[in-house]
N, C-alpha and C positions, 0 to 999 in steps of 0.2 A: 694298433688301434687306440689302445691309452694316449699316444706318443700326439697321434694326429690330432683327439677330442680336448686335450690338456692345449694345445696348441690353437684350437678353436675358440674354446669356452675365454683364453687368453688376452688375445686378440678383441674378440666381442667385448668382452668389459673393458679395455683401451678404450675403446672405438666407441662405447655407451657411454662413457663418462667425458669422455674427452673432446665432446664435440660441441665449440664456442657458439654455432648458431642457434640451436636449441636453449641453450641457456640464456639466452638475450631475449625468445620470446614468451620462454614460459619455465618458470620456475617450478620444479620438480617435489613434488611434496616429502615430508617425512615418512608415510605411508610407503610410496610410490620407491624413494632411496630405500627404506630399508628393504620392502620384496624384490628390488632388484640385486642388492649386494647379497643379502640372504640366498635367493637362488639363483646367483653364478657361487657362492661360497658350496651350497650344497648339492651342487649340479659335478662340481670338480670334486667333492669330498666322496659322492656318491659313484660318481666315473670310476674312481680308484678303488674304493673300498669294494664297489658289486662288482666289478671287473667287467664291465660293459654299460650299452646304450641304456638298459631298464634302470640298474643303478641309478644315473647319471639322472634319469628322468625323478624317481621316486623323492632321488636326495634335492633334487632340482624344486620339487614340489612343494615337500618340508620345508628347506631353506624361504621359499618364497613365503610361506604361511607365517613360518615363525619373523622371517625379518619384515611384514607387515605389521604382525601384533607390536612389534618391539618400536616400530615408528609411529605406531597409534601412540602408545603408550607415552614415548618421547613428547609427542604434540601435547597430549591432554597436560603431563609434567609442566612445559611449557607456558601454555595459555595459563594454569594456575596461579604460576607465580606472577605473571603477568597480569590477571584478573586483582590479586592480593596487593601487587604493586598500587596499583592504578587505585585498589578501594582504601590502602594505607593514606597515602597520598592527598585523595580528596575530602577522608575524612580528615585530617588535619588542617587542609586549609578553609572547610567551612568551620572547626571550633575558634580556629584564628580569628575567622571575620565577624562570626558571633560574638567573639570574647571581646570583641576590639571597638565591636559599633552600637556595643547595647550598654 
């Protein structure tokens, strides 16, 4: 049973990550990547360690929770520096045009 779920769960994340048409029309969030890698990681961690389907499910469930929070988290990291960029940026080139035209 392990042999065949380990073999399933395998399979499925090939086949979820690996498929060119989906990615052309819509881009997959950080949220979205990380509850997916999260629960096939604790979907396969939970298979082995409870030695069956409930396992499989509970670690399946965790993994998914925790790798949402962790792709939230990524995103907000992200836009920050990017908010920080963008207000660095513009506040230096209105001191420029002040400094330059007055």
């Amino acid at each position: 049973m392990k042999k065949i779920f380990f073999c399933f769960s395998l399979i499925f994340s090939v086949l979820a990550f690996s498929n060119p048409s989906q990615a052309q029309h819509h881009k997959l969030s950080d949220q979205g990547r990380g509850a997916i890698i999260g629960g096939a990681g604790g979907a396969v961690a939970g298979g082995l360690i409870g030695h069956g389907v409930g396992g499989a499910l509970v670690g399946g469930a965790i993994g998914a929770g925790g790798g949402y929070i962790i792709g939230n988290e990524h995103r907000k990291n992200v836009e920050r520096k990017h908010r920080a960029n963008w207000r660095a940026h513009h506040t230096l080139v209105r001191r420029a045009k002040y400094r330059y035209h007055n």
